[in-house]
MITORDREN-554532 format. One line per field, with one value per atom (N, C-alpha, C, O): residue in three letters; z negated, x negated, y negated. Coordinates in nm, 4 decimals, padded with zeros to 6 digits. Layout:
rest: ala, ... .
up: Z, ... .
east: X, ... .
north: Y, ... .
***
This chain:
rest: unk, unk, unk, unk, unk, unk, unk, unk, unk, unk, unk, unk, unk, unk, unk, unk, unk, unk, unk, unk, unk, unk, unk, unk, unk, unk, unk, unk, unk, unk, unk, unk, unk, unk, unk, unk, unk, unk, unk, unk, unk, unk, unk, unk, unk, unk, unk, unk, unk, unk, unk, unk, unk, unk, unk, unk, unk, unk, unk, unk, unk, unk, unk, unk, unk, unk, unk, unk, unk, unk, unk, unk, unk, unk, unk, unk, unk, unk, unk, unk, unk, unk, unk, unk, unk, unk, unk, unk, unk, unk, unk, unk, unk, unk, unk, unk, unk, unk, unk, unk, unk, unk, unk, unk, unk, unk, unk, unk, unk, unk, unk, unk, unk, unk, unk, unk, unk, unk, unk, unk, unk, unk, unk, unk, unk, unk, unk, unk, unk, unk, unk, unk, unk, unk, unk, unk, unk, unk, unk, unk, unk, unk, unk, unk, unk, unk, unk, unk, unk, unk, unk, unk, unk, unk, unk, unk, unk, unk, unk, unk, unk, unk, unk, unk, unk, unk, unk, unk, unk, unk, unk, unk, unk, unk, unk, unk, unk, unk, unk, unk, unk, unk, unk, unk, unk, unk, unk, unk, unk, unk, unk, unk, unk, unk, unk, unk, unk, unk, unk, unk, unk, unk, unk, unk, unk, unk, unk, unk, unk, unk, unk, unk, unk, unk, unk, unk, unk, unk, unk, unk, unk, unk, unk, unk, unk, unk, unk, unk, unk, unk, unk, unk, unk, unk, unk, unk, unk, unk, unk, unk, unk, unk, unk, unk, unk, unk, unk, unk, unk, unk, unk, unk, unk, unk, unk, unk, unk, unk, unk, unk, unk, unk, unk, unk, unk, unk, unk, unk, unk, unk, unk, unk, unk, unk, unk, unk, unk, unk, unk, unk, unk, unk, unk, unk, unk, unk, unk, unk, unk, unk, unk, unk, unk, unk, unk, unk, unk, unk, unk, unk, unk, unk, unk, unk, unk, unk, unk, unk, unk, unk, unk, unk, unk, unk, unk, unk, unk, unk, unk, unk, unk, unk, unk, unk, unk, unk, unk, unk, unk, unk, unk, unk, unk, unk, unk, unk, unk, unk, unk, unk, unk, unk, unk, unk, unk, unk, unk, unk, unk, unk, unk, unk, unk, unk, unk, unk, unk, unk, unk, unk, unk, unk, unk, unk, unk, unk, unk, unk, unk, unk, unk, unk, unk, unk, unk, unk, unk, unk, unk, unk, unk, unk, unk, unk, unk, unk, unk, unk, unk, unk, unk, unk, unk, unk, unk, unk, unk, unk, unk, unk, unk, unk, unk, unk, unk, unk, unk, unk, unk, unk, unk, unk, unk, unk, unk, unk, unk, unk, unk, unk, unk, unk, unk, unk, unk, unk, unk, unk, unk, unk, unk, unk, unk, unk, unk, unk, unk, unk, unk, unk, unk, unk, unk, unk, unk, unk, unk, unk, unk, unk, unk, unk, unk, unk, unk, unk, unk, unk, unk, unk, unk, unk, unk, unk, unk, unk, unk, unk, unk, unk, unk, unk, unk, unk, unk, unk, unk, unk, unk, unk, unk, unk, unk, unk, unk, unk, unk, unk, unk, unk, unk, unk, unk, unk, unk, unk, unk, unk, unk, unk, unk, unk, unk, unk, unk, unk, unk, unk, unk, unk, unk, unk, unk, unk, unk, unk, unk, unk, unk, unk, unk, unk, unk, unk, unk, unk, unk, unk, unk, unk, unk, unk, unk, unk, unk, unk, unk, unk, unk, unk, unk, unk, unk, unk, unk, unk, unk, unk, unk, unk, unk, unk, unk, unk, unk, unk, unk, unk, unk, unk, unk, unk, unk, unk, unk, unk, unk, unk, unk, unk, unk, unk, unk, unk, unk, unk, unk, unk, unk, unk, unk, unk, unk, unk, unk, unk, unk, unk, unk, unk, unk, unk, unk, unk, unk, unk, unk, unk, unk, unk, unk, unk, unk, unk, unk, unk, unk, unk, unk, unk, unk, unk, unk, unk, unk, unk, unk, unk, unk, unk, unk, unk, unk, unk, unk, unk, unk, unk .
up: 00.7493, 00.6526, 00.5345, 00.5341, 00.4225, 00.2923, 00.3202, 00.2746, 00.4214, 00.4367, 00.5061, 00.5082, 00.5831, 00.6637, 00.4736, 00.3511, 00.6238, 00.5282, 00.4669, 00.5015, 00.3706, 00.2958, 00.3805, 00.3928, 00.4166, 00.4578, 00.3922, 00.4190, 00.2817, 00.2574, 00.2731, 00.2704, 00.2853, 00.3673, 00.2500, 00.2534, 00.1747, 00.1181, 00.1504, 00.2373, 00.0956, 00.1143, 00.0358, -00.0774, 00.0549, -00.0611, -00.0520, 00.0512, -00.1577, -00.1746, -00.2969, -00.3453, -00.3121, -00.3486, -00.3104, -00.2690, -00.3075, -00.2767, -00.3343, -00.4560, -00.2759, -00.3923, -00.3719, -00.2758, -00.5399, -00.5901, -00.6994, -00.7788, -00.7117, -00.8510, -00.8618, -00.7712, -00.9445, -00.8989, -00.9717, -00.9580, -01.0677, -01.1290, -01.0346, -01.0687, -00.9133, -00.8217, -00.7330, -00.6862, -00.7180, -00.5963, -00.6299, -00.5533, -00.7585, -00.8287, -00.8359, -00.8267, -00.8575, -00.8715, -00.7158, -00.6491, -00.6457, -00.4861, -00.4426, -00.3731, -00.4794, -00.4420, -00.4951, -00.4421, -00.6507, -00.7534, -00.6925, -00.7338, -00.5956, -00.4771, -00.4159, -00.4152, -00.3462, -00.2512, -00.2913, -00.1958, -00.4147, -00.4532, -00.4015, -00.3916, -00.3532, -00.3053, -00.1603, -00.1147, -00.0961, 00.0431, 00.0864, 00.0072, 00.2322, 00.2750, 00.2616, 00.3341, 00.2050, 00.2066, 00.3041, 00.3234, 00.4070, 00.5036, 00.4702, 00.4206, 00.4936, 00.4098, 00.5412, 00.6303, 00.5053, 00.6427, 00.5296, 00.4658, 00.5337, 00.4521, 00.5117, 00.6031, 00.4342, 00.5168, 00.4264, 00.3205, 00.4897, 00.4569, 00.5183, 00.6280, 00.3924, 00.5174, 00.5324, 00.4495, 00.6077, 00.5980, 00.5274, 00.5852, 00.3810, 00.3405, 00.3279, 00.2814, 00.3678, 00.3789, 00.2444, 00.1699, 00.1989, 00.0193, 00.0354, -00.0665, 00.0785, 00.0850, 00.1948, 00.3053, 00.1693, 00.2516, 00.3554, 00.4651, 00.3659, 00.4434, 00.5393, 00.6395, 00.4955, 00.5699, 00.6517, 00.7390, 00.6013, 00.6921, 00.8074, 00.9209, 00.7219, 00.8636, 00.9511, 01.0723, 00.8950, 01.0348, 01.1148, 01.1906, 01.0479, 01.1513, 01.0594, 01.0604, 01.0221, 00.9526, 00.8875, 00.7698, 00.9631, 00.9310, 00.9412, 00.9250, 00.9612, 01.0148, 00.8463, 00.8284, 00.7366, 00.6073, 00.5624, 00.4937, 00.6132, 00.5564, 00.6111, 00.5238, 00.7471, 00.7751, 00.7234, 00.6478, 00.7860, 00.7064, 00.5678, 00.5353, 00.4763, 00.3472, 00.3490, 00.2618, 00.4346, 00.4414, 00.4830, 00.4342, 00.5835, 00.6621, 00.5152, 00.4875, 00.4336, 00.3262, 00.2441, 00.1862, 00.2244, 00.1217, 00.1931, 00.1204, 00.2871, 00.3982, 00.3682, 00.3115, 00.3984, 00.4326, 00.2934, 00.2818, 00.1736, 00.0625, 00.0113, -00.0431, 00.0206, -00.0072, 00.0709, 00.0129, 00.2132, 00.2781, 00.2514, 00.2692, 00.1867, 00.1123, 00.0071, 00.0074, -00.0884, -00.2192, -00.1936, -00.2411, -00.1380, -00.1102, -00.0125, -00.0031, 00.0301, 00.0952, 00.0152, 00.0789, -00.1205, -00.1897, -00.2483, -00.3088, -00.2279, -00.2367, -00.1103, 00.0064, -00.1627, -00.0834, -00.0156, -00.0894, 00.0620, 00.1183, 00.1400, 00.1862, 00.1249, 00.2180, 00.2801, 00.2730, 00.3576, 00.4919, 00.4883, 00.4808, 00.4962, 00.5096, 00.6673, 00.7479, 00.6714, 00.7872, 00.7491, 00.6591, 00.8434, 00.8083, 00.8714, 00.9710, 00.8974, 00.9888, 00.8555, 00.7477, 00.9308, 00.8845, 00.9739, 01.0876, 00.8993, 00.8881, 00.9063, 00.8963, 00.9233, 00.9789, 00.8718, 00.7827, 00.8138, 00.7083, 00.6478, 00.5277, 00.7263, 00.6403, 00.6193, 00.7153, 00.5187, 00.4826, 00.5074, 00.5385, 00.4835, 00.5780, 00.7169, 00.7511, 00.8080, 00.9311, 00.9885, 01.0775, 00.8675, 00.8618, 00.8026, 00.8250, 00.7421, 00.7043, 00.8469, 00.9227, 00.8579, 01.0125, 01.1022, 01.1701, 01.1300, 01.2487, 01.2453, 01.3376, 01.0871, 01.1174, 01.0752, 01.0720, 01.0487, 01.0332, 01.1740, 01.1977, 01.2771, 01.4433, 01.5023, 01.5843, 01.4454, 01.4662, 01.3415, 01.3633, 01.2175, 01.1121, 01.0455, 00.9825, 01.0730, 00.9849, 00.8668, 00.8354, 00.7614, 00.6411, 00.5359, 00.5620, 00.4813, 00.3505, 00.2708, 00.2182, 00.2460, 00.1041, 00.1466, 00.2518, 00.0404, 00.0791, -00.0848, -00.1636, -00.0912, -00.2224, -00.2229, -00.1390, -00.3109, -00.3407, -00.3940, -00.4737, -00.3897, -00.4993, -00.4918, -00.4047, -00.5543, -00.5967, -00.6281, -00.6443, -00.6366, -00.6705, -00.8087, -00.8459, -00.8927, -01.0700, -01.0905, -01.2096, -01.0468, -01.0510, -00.9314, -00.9210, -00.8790, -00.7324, -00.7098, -00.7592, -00.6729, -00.6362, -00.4616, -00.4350, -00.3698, -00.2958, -00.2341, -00.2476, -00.1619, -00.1566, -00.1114, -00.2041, -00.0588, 00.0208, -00.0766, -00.0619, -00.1544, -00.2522, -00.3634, -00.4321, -00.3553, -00.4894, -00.4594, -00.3538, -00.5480, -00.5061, -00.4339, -00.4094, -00.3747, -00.2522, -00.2852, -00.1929, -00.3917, -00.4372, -00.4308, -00.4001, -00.4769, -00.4429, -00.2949, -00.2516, -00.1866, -00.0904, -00.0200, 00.0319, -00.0296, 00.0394, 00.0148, 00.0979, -00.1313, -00.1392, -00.0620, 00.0535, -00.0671, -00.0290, 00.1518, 00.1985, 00.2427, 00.3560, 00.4014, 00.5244, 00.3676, 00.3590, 00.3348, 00.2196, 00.4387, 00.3690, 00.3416, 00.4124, 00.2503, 00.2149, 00.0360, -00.0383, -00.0169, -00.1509, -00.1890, -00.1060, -00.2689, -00.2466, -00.4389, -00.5316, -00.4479, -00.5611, -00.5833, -00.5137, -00.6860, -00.6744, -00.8298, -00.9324, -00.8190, -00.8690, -00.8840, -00.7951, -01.0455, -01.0716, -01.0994, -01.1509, -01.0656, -01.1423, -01.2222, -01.1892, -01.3251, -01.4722, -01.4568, -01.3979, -01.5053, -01.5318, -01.6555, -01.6770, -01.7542, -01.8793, -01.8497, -01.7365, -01.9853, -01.9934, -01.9605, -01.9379, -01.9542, -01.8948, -01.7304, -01.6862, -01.6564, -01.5152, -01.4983, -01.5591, -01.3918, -01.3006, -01.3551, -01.2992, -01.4050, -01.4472, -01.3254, -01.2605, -01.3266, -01.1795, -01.2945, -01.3671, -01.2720, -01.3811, -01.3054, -01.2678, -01.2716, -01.1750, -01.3087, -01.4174, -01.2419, -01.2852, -01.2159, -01.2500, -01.1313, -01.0650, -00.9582, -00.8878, -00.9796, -00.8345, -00.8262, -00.9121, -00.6695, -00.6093, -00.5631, -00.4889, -00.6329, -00.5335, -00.4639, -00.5132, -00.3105, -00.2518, -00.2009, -00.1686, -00.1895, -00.1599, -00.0368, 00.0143 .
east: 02.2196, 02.2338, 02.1405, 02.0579, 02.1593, 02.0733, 01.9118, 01.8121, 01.9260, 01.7897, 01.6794, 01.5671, 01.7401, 01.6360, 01.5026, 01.5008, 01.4079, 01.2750, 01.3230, 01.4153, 01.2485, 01.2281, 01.0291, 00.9197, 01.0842, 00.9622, 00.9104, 00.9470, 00.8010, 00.7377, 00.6045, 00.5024, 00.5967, 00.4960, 00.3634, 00.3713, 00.2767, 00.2394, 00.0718, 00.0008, 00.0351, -00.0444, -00.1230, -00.0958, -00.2751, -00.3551, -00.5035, -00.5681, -00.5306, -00.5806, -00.7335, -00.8276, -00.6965, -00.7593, -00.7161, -00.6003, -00.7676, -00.7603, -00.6242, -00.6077, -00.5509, -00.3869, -00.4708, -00.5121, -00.4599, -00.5171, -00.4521, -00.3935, -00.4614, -00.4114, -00.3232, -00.2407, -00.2978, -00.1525, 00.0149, 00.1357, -00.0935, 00.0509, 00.1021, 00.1974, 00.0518, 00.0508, 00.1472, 00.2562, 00.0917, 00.1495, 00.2870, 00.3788, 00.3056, 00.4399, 00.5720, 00.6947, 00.4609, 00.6302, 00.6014, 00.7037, 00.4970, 00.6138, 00.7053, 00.8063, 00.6691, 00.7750, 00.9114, 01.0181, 00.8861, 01.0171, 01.1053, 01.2208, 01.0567, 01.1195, 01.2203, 01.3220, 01.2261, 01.2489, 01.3728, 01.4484, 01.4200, 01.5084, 01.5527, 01.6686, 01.3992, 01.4502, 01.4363, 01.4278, 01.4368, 01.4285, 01.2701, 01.1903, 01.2421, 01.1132, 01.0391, 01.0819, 00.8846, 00.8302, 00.7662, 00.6684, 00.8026, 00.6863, 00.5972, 00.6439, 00.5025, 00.4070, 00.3168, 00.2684, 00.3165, 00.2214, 00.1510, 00.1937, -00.0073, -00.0549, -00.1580, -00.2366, -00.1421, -00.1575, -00.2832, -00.2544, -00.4509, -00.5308, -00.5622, -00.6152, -00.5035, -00.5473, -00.7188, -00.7997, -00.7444, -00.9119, -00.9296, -00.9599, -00.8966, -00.9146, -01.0591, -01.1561, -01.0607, -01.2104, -01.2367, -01.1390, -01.3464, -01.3918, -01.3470, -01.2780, -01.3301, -01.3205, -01.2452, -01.2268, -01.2029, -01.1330, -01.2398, -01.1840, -01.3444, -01.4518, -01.4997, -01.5686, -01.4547, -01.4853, -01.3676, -01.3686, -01.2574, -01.1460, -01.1266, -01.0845, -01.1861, -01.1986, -01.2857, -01.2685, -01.3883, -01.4730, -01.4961, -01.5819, -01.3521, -01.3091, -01.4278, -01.3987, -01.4954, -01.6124, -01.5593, -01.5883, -01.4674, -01.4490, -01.5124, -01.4314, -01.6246, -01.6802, -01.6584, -01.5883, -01.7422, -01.7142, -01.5689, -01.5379, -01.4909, -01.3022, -01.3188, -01.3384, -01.3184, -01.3411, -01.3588, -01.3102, -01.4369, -01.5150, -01.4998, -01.5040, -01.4800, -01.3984, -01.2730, -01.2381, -01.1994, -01.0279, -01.0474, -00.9747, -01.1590, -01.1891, -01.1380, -01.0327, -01.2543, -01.3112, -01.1923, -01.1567, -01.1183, -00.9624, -00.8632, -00.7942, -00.8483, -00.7662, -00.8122, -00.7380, -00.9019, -00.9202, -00.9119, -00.8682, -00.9915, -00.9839, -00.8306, -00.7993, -00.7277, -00.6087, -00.5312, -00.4669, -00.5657, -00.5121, -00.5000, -00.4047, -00.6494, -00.7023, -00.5868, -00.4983, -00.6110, -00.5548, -00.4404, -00.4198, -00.3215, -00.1937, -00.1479, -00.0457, -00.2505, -00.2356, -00.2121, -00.1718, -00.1921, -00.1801, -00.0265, -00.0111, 00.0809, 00.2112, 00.2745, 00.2645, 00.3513, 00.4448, 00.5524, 00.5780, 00.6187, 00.7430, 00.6516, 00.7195, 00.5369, 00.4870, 00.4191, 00.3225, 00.4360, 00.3596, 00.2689, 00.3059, 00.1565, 00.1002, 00.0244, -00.0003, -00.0025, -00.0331, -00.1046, -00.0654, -00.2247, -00.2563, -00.2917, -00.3068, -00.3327, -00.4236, -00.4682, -00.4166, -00.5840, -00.6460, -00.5575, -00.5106, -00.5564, -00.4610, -00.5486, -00.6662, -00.4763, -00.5118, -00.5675, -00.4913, -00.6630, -00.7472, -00.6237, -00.6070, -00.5170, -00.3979, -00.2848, -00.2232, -00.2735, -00.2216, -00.0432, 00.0134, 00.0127, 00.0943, 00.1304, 00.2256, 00.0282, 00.0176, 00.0138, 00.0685, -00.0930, -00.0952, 00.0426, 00.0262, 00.1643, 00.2417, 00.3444, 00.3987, 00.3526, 00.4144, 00.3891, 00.4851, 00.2497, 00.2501, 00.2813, 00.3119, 00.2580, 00.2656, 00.4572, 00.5069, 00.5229, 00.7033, 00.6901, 00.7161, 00.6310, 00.7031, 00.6820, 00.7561, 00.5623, 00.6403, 00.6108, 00.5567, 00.6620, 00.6596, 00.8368, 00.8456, 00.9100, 01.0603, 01.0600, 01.1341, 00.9916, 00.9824, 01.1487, 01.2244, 01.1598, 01.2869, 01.2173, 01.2757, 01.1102, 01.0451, 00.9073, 00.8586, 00.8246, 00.6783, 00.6794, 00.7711, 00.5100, 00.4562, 00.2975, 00.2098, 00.2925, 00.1506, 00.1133, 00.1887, -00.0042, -00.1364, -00.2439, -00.3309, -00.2370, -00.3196, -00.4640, -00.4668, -00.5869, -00.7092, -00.6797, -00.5814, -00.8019, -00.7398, -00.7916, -00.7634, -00.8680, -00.8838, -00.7839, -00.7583, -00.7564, -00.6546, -00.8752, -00.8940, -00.9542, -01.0275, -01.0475, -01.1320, -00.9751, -00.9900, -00.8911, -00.7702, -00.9407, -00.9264, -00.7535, -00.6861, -00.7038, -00.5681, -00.4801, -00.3582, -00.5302, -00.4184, -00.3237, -00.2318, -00.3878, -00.3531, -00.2323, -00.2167, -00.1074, 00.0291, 00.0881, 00.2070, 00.0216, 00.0663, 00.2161, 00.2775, 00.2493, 00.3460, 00.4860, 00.5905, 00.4644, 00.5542, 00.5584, 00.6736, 00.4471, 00.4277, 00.5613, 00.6677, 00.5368, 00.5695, 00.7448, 00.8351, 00.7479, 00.9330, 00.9276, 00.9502, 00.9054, 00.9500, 01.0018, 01.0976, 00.9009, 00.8513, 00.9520, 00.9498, 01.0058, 01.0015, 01.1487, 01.1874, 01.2530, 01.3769, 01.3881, 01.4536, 01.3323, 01.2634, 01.2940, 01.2952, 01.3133, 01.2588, 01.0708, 00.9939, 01.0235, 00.9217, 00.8821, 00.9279, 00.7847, 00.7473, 00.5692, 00.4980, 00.5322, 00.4183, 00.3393, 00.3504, 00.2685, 00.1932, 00.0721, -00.0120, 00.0420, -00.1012, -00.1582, -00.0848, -00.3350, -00.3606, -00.4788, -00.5640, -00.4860, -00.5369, -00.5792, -00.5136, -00.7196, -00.7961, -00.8810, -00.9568, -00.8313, -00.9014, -00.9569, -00.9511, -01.0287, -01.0426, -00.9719, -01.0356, -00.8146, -00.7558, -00.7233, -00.6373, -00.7608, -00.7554, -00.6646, -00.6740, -00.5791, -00.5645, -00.4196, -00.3455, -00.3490, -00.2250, -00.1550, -00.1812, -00.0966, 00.0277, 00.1508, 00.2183, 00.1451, 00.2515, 00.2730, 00.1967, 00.4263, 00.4764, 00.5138, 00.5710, 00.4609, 00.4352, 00.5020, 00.4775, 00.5747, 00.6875, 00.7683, 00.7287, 00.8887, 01.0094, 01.1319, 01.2151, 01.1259, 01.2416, 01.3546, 01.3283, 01.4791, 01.5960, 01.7086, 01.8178, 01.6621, 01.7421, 01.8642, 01.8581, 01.9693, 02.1412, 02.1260, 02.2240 .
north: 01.1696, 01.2784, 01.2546, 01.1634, 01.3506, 01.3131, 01.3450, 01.2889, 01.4674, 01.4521, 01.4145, 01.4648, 01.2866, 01.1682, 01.1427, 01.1306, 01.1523, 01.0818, 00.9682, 00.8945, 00.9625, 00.8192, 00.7482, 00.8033, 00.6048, 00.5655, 00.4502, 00.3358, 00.4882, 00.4004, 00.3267, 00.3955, 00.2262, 00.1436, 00.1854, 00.3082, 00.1607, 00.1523, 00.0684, 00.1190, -00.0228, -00.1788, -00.1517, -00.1914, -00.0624, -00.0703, -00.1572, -00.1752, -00.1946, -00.3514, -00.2766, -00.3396, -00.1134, 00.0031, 00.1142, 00.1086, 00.2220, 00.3353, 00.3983, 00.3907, 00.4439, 00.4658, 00.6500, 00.7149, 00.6757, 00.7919, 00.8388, 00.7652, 01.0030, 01.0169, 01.1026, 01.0910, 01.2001, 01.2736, 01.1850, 01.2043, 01.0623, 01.0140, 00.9240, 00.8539, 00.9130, 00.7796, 00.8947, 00.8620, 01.0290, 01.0886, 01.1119, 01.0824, 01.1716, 01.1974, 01.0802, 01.0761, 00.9964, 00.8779, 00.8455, 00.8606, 00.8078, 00.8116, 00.9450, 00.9341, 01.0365, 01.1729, 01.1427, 01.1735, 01.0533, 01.0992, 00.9770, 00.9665, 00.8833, 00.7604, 00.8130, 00.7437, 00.9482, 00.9830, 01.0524, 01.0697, 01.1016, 01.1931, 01.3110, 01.3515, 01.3885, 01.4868, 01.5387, 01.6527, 01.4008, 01.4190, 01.3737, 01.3236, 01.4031, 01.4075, 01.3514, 01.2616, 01.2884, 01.1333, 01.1139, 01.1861, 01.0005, 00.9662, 00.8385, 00.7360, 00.8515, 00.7381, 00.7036, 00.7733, 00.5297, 00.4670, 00.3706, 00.2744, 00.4556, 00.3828, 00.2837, 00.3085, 00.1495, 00.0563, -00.0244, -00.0801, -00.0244, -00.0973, -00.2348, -00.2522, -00.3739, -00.4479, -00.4866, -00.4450, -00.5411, -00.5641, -00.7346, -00.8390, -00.7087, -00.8198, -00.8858, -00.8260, -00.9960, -01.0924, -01.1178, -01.1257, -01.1320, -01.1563, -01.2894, -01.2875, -01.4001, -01.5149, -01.5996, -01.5485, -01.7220, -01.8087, -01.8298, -01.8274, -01.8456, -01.9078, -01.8009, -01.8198, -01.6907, -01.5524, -01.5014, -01.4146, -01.5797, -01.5577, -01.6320, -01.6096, -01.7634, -01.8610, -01.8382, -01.8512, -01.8017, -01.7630, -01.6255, -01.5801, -01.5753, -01.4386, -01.3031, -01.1835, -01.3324, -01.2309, -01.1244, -01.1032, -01.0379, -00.9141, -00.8141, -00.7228, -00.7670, -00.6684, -00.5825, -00.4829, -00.6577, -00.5904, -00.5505, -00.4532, -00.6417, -00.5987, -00.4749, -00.3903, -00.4223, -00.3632, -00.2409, -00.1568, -00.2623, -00.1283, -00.0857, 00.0330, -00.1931, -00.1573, -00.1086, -00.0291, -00.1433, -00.1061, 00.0546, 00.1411, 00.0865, 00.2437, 00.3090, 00.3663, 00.2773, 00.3915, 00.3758, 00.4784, 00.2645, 00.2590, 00.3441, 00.4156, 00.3484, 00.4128, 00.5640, 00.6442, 00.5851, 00.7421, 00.8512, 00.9657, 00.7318, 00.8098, 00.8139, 00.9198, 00.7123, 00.7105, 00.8663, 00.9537, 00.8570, 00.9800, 01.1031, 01.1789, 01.1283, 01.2415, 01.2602, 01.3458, 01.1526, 01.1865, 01.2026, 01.3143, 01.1590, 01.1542, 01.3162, 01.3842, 01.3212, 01.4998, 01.5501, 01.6475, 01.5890, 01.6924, 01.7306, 01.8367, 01.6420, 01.6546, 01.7303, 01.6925, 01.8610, 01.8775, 01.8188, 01.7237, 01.8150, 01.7063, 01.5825, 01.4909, 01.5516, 01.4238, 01.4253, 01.5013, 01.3533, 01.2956, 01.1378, 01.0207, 01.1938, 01.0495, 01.0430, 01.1327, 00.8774, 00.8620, 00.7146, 00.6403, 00.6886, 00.5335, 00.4789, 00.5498, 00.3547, 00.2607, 00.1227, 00.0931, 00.0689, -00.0408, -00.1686, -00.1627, -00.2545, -00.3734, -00.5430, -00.5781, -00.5830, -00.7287, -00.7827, -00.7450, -00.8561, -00.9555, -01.0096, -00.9881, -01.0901, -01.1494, -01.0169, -00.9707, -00.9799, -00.9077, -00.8834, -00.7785, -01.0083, -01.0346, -01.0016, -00.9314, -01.0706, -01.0216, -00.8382, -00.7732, -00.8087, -00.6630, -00.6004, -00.4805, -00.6136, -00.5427, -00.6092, -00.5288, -00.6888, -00.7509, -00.6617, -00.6253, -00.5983, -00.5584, -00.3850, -00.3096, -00.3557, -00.2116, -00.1619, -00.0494, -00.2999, -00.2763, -00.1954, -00.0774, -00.3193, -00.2700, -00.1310, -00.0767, -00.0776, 00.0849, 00.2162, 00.3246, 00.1681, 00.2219, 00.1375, 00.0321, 00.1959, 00.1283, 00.1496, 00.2428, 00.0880, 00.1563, 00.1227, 00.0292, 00.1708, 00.1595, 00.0885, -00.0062, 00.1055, 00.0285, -00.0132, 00.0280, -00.1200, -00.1680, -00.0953, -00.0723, -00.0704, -00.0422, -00.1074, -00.0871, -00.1685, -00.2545, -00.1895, -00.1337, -00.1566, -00.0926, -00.2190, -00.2184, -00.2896, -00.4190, -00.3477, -00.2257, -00.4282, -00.4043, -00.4516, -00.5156, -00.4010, -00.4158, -00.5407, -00.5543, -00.6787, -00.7692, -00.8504, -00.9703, -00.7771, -00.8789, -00.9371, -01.0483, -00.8983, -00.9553, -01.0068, -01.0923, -00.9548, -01.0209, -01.1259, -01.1066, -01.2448, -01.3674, -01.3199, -01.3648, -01.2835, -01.2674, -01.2148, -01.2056, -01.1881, -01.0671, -01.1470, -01.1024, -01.3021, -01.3591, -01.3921, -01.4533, -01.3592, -01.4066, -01.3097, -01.3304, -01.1680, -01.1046, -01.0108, -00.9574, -01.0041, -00.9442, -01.0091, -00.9517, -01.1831, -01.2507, -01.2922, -01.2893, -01.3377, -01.3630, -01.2184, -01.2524, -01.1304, -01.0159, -00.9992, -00.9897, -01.0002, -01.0264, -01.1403, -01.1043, -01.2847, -01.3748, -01.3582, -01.4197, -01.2486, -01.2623, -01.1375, -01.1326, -01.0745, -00.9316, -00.9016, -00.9214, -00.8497, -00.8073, -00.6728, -00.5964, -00.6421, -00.5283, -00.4890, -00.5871, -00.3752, -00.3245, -00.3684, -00.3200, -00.4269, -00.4069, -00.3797, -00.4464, -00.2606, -00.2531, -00.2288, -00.1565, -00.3023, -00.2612, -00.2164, -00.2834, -00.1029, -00.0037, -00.0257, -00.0125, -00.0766, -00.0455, 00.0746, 00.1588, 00.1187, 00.1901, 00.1675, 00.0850, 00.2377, 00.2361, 00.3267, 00.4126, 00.3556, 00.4966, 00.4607, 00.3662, 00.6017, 00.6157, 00.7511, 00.7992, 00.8328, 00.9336, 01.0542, 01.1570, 01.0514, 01.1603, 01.1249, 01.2010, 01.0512, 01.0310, 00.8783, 00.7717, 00.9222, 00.7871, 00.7118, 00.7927, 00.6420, 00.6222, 00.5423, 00.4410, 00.5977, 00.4727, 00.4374, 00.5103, 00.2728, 00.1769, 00.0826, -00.0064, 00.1102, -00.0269, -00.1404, -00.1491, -00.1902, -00.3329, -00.4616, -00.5773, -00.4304, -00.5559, -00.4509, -00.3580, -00.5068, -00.4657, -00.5289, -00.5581, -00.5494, -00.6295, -00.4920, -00.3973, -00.5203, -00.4532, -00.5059, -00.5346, -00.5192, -00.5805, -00.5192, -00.4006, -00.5797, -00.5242, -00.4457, -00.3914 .
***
């Protein structure tokens, strides 16, 4: 029926904040319910930190991206958010949270440098990997607050 949720994955690499961020995932949905699985992965600052498993900081960085994202995204009616912290390979982390999250769509919220080591390419990595919609959303903050501007999207048949 028309009014099954819409489920989108959403991969933040920063905190997804903002009411212009909350609005265009609602305006996704056309209407119908949003369920949101927001997904921090615990990216390692570095290749050398991945190799040697040294997550304790991803970690704990992904907690505080995760929780503050939750917050902010609470404030829309018709959505639902929900989250967990995610695997260092980011990949791996959207792999594992498909198997019990069926999402319709992925949404990237990139860090505004792509500064950590996993992220570089992760937009194409993810269409490539992914039979999936996938779009991804920068944000920009000036003096009047937070701007959400998609900035790449795949629509698959």
């Amino acid at each position: 029926s028309g009014s099954r949720a819409l489920h989108l994955l959403v991969v933040v690499a920063q905190a997804a904040r903002g009411e212009d961020l909350r609005r265009r995932l609602a305006s996704l949905s056309s209407g119908r319910p949003l369920e949101l699985r927001v997904l921090a992965p615990a990216f390692a600052s570095s290749a050398l930190k991945y190799v040697v498993s040294d997550v304790d900081e991803g970690i704990r960085k992904a907690r505080g991206r995760l929780e503050r994202s939750l917050v902010e995204m609470s404030g829309e009616r018709r959505l639902h958010a929900a989250g967990e912290v995610g695997e260092a390979d980011p990949l791996m982390a959207i792999d594992s949270a498909l198997v019990s999250f069926p999402a319709d769509e992925i949404v990237i919220v990139p860090s505004p440098r792509r500064d950590q080591w996993a992220e570089k390419a992760l937009f194409e990595h993810v269409c490539e990997r992914f039979d999936l919609p996938v779009r991804q959303i920068e944000l920009e903050d000036d003096e009047t607050g937070t701007h959400a501007v998609q900035t790449a999207c795949t629509q698959r048949p």
